[in-house]
C-alpha positions in Angstrom: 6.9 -35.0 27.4 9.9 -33.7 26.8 9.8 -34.4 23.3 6.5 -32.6 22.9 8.1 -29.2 24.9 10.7 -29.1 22.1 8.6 -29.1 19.0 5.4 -26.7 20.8 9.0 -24.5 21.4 10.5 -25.4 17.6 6.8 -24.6 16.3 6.7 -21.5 18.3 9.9 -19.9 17.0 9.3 -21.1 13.4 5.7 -19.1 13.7 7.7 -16.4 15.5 10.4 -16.3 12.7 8.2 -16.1 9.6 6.1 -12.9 11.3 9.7 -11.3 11.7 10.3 -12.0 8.7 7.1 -11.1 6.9 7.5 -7.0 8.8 10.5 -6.6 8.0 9.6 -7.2 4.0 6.6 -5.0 4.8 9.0 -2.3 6.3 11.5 -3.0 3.3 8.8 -2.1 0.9 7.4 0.8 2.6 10.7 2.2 2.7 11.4 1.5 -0.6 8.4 3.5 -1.5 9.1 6.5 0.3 12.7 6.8 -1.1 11.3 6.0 -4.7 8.7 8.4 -4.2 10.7 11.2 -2.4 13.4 10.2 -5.2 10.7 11.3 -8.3 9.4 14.3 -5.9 12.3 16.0 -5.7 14.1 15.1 -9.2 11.7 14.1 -11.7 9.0 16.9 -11.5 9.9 18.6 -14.8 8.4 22.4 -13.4 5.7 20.2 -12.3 3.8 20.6 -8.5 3.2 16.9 -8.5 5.6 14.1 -8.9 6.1 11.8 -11.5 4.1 8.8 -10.4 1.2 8.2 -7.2 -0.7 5.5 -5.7 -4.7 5.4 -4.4 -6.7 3.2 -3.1 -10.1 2.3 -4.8 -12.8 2.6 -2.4 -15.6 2.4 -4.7 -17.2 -0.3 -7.3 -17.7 2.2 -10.1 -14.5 0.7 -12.2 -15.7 -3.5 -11.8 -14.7 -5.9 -12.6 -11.2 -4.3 -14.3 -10.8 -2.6 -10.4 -12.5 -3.9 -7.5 -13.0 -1.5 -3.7 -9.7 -1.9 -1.7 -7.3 -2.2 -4.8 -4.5 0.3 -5.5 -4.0 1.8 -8.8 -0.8 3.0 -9.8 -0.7 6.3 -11.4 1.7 8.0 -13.8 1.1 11.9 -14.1 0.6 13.5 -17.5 2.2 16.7 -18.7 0.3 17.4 -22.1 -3.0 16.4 -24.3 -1.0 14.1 -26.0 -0.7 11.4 -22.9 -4.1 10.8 -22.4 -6.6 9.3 -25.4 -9.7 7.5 -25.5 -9.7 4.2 -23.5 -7.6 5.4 -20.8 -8.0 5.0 -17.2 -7.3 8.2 -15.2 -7.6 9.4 -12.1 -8.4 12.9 -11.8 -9.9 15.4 -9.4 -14.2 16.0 -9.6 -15.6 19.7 -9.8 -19.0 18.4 -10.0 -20.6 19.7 -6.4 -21.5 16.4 -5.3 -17.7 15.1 -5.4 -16.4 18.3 -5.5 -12.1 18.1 -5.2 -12.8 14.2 -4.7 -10.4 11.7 -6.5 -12.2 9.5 -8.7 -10.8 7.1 -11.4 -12.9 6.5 -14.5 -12.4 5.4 -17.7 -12.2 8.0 -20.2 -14.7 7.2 -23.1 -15.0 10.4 -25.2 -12.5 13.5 -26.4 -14.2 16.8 -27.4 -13.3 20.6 -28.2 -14.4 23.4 -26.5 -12.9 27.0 -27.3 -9.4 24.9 -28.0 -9.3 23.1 -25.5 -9.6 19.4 -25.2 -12.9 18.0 -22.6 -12.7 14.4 -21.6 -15.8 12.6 -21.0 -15.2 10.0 -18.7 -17.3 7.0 -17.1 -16.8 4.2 -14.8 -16.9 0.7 -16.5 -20.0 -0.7 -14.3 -22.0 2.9 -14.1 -24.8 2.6 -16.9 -24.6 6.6 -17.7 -21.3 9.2 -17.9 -20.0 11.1 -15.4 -22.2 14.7 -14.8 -19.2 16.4 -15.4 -16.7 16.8 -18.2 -12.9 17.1 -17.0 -10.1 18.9 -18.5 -6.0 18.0 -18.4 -5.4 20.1 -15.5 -7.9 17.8 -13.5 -6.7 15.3 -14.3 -3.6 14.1 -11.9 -2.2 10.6 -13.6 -3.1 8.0 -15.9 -3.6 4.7 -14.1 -0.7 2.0 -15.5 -0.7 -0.6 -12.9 -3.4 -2.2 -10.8 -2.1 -4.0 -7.6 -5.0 -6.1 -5.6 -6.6 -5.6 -3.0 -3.4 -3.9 -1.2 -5.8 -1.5 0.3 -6.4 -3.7 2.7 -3.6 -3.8 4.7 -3.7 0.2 4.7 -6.7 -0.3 6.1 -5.6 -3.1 8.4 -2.7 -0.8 9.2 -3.9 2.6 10.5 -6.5 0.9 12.6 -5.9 0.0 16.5 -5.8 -3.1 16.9 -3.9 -3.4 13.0 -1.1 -2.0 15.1 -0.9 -3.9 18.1 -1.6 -7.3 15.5 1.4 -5.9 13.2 3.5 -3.8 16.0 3.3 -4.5 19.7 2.4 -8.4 19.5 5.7 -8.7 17.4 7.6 -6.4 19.6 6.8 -8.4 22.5 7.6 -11.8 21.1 10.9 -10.3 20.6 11.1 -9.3 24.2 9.4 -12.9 25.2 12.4 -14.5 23.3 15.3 -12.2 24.3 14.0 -12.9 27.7 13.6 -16.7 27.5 17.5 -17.1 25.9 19.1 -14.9 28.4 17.1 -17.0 31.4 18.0 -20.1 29.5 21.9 -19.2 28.9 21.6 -18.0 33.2 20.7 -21.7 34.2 23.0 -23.3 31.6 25.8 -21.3 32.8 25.2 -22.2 36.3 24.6 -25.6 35.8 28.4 -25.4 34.1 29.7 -24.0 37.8 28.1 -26.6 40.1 30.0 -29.3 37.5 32.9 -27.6 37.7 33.0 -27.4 41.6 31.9 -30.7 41.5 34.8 -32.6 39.3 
């Protein structure tokens, strides 16, 4: 019996160990995030209003199979015609009134003048037809060079209710479960050391 107690207790702090451990990565790369992206905000703009590089999450099939919903695409922001050619994936902002001002990130398919300016056609890679609308640079807010999988959902996992109490409060309290159980345990050990040392 008492055998059993001391691996349900070994298992318990293993399990409780490796969640500790798993947050605090999680924290580690959010932070990392933040200071890489406040890091390119603030230094790397080049008399730019948007930073250097971005991240969104895909909540739409239109880009299948290359991006699937709840992937993150990692953008890199272009500065001049020259960046962006035919074949590249982009994100950029939609004028056409159904999407109007909504992110969407399509595959760019066809380059065209107008007036001496350069019009990207763009398309997603499972829509039959292009998009309504043409798009110009200054719509366009970065070109997509990574594609990380299905991170969107913890995001999603994360800003709901019970996300935080799975990822936040259970952990918090296992802390306070174990604090608690050590300091009880180190109480009766420490007594148990007095009544043998009245005793000898």
């Amino acid at each position: 019996m008492k055998k059993t107690l001391e691996e349900i207790k070994w298992l318990f702090n293993y399990m409780a160990s490796i969640l500790m451990y798993s947050i605090l990565v999680l924290l580690i790369g959010v932070g990392i995030l933040l200071a890489v992206y406040y890091v390119d905000f603030r230094f790397k703009t080049k008399n730019s209003d948007r930073p250097l590089y971005g991240a969104y999450v895909i909540v739409s099939g239109s880009m299948e199979p290359l991006i699937k919903i709840k992937d993150a695409v990692l953008i890199k922001r272009v500065d001049t015609a020259d960046d962006v050619k035919r074949g590249d994936v982009v994100t950029y902002r939609a004028t056409d009134p159904t999407y109007y001002g909504v992110l969407i990130t399509h595959r760019i398919v066809d380059i065209k003048e107008e007036n001496g300016e350069k019009i990207y056609i763009t398309k997603g890679d499972h829509n039959e037809t292009v998009d309504r609308s043409p798009i110009n640079l200054s719509q366009i807010t970065g070109k997509v060079v990574m594609r990380i999988p299905k991170i969107g959902y913890i995001k999603y996992f994360l800003v709901s209710s019970y996300g935080w109490i799975i990822a936040i409060v259970i952990p918090s309290l296992l802390v306070i479960v174990m604090d608690v159980y050590k300091l009880v345990k180190n109480i009766m050990n420490g007594g148990k050391k007095n009544e043998k040392g009245a005793n000898t």
